[in-house]
C-alpha positions in Angstrom: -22.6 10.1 -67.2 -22.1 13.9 -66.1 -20.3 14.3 -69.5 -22.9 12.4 -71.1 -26.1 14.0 -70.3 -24.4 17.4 -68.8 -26.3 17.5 -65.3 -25.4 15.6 -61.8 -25.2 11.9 -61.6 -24.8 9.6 -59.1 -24.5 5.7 -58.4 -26.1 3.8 -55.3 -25.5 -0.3 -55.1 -27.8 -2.2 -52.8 -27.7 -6.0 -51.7 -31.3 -7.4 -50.8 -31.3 -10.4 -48.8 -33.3 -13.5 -50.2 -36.4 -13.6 -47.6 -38.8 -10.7 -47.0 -35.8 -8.1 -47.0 -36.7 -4.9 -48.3 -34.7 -1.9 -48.8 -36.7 1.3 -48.7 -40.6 1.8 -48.3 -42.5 2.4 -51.1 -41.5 5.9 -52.2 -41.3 8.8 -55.3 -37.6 10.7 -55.6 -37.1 14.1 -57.5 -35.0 12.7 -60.2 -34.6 10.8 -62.8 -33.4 7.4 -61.6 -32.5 4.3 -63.6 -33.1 0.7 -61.7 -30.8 -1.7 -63.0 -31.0 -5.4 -61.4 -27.5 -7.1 -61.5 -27.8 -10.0 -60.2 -30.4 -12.9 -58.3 -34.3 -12.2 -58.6 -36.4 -9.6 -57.1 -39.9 -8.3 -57.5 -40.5 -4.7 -58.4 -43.8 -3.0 -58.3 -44.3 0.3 -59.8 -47.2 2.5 -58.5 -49.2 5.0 -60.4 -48.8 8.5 -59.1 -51.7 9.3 -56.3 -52.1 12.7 -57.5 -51.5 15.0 -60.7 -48.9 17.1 -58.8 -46.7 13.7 -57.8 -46.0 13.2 -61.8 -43.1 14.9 -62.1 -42.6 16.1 -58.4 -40.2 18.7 -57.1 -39.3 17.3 -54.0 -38.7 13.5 -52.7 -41.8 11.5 -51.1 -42.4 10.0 -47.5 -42.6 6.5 -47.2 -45.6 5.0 -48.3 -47.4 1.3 -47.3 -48.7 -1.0 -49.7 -52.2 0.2 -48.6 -51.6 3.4 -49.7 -50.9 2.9 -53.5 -53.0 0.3 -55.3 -52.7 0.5 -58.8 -49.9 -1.2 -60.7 -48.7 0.8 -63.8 -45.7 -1.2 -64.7 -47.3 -3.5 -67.2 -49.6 -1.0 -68.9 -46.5 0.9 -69.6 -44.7 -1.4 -71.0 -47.7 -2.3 -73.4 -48.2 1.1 -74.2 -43.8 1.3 -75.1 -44.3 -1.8 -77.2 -47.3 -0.3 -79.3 -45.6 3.4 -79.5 -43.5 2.9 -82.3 -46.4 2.2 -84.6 -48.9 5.0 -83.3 -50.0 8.0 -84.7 -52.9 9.4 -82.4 -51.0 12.5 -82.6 -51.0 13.0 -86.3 -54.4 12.1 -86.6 -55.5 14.2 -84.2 -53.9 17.6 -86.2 -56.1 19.8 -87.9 -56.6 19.2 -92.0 -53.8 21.6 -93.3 -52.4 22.7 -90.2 -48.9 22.5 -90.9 -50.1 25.0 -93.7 -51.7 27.4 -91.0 -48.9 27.3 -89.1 -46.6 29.0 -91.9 -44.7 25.8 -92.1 -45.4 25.9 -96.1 -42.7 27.6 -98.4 -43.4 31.4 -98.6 -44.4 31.2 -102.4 -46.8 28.3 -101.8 -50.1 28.9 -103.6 -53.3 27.5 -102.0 -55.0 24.9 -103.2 -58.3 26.6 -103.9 -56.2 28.8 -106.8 -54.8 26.1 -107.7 -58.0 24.0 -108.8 -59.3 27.5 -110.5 -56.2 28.0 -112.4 -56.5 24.2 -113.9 -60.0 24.8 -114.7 -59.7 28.1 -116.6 -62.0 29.7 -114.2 -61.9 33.0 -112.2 -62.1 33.8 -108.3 -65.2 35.1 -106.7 -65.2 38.1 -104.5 -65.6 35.6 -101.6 -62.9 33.6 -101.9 -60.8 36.4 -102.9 -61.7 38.2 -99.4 -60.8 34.5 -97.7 -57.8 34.3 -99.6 -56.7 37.9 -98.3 -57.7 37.0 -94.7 -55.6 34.2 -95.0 -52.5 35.7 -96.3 -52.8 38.3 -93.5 -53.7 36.2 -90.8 -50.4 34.2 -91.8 -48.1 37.6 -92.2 -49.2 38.3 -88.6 -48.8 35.2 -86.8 -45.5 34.6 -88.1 -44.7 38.5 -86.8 -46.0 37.4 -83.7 -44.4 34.1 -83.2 -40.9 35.5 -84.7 -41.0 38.2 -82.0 -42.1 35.8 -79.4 -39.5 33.1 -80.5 -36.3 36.1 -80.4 -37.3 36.9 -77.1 -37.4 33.0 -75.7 -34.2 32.6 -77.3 -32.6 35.5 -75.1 -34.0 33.7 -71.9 -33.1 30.5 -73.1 -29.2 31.4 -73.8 -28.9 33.1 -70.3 -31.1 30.4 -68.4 -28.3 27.6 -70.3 -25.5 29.6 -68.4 -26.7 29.2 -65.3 -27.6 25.9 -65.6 -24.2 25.2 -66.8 -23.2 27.1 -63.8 -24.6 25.5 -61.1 -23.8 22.0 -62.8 -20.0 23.1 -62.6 -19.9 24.2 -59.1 -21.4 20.5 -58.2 -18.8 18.6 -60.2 -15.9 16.6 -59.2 -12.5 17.8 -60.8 -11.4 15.3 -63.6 -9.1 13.0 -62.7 -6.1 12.5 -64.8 -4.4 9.4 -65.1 -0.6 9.6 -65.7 -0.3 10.2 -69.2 -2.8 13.0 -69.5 -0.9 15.2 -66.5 2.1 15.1 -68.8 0.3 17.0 -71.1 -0.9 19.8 -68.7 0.3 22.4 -66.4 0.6 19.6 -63.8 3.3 17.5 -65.8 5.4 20.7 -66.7 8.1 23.0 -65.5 5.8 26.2 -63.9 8.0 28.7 -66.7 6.5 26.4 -69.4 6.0 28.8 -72.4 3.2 27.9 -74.9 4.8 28.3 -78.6 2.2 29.5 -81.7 3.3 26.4 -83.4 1.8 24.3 -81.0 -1.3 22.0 -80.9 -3.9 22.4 -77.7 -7.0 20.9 -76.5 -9.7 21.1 -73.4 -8.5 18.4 -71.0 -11.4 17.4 -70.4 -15.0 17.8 -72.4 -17.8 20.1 -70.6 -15.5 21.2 -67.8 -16.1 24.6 -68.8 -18.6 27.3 -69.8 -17.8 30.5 -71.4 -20.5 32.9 -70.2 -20.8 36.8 -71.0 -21.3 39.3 -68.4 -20.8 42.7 -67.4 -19.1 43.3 -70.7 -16.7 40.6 -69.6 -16.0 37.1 -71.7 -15.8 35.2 -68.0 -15.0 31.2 -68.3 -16.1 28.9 -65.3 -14.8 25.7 -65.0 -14.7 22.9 -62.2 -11.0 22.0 -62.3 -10.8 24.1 -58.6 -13.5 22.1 -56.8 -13.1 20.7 -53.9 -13.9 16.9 -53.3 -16.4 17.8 -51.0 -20.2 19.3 -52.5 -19.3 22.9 -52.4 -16.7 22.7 -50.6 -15.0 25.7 -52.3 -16.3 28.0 -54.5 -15.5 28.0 -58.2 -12.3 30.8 -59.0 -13.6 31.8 -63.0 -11.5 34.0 -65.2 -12.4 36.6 -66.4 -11.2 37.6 -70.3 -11.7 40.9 -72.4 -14.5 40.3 -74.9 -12.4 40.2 -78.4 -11.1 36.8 -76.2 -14.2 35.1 -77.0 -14.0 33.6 -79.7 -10.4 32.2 -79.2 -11.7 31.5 -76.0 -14.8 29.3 -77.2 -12.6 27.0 -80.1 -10.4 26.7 -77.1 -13.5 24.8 -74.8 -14.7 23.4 -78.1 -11.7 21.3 -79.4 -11.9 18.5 -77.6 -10.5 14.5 -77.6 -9.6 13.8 -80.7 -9.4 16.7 -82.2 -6.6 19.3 -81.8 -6.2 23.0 -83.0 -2.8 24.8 -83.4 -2.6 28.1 -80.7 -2.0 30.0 -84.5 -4.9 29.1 -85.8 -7.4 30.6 -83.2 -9.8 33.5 -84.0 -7.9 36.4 -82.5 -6.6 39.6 -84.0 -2.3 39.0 -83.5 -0.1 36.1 -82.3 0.8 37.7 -79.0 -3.5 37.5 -77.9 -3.6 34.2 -79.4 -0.8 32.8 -77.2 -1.9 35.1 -74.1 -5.4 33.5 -74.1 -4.0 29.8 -74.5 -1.1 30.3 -71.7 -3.5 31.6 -69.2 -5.8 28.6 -69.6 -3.0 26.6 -69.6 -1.7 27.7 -66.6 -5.5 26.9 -64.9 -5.1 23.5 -66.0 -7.8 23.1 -68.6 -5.4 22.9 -71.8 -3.5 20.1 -72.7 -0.7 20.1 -75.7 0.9 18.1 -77.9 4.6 19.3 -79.4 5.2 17.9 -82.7 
């Protein structure tokens, strides 16, 4: 699941007595949590939220009675899921044209209104010349606005992903190998093991690692070095020139089933190709396959 959806998961299993039993008080969590009944019958209730700022809360809920929360949402919601498919409030709602407003249309689209004159042999008044022109400016600007807006969202968006990623990493657990997949890393072979040009790598293991740029530095964090424990021992990342980056990015990117040959990578000679793919072999996060 951590693979999957690329944040922490967990797994709780509960046994509920037949009687009265009851596991927890009513109560909200931070996260996203999936109930999923195995076995026997039980009754679930599902409570609508008490105020706007319990919706999508931040941090967990006390316990709650009964008498406390009064309206079931449950089977409005799953009305509402069955009748989604076929909806469209939203659409309907949208402005005549606005996708046209919005600079959605191609660049050489012609309005409609020149259109219709052009058909009909007829010329433009000064009026809806002067609309026209308003129009075609009001458009030139918004999309100058929103492009400028949009580059600088993107910026915060790449380095807001790294840290994410980051913090996600120091959480994991370290993958765990079975036996045929340690003969294929650092684990399985002799410590001198030399990796050849010829030869055909992978990343053990998808989304163990994160290639992040900082300081002028192509730095790689991975969770191969965590401990067992949460946090129990800070993540070790290496730390790369930048012209390693892009060998350094098909590395983390080739991934079960897929293979790429260490000669292949994007680097300038042989010798940085081989460098970069021995020292992440050495780390544990590349397996290989001699043919």
């Amino acid at each position: 699941l951590e693979t999957e959806w690329g944040c922490m998961a967990g797994a709780n299993a509960y046994l509920t007595p037949p009687g009265s039993s009851q596991g927890f008080a009513p109560h909200y969590d931070d996260i996203e949590a999936f109930c999923i009944q195995l076995e026997g019958k039980k009754r679930w209730k599902v409570y609508k939220p008490l105020t706007k700022e319990e919706t999508l809360p931040r941090t967990s809920s006390p316990d709650y009675t009964e008498e406390d929360l009064t309206e079931i949402v449950l089977p409005e919601a799953l009305n509402a899921a069955a009748a989604s498919d076929s909806s469209t409030a939203l659409r309907d709602g949208l402005p005549i044209r606005f996708l046209e407003y919005m600079g959605a249309a191609h660049s050489n689209h012609i309005p409609d209104i020149i259109k219709r004159k052009a058909d009909a042999d007829e010329s433009l008044d000064a009026e809806e010349l002067r609309m026209h022109e308003l129009q075609e400016n009001f458009r030139s600007e918004a999309k100058s606005r929103i492009m400028r807006v949009a580059k600088e969202a993107m910026d915060l968006l790449d380095a807001s992903c790294d840290q994410i990623s980051k913090q996600f990493l120091s959480a994991r657990q370290p993958p765990c190998l079975n036996e045929e997949e340690t003969k294929l890393t650092s684990a399985g072979r002799d410590p001198a093991f030399k990796i050849m040009p010829n030869m055909l790598v992978r990343l053990v293991r998808p989304g163990v690692a994160r290639l992040v740029l900082e300081d002028s530095k192509a730095v790689l964090y991975h969770c191969l070095d965590n401990a067992k424990e949460y946090h129990g021992r800070p993540m070790s990342p290496l730390e790369f020139e930048m012209d390693d980056g892009p060998a350094l990015e098909q590395l983390i990117r080739t991934i079960e089933p897929q293979w790429v040959c260490v000669q292949d990578l994007f680097h300038d000679s042989i010798e940085d190709k081989v460098g970069v793919t021995q020292a992440l072999f050495d780390e544990g996060l590349i397996s290989i396959r001699e043919d």
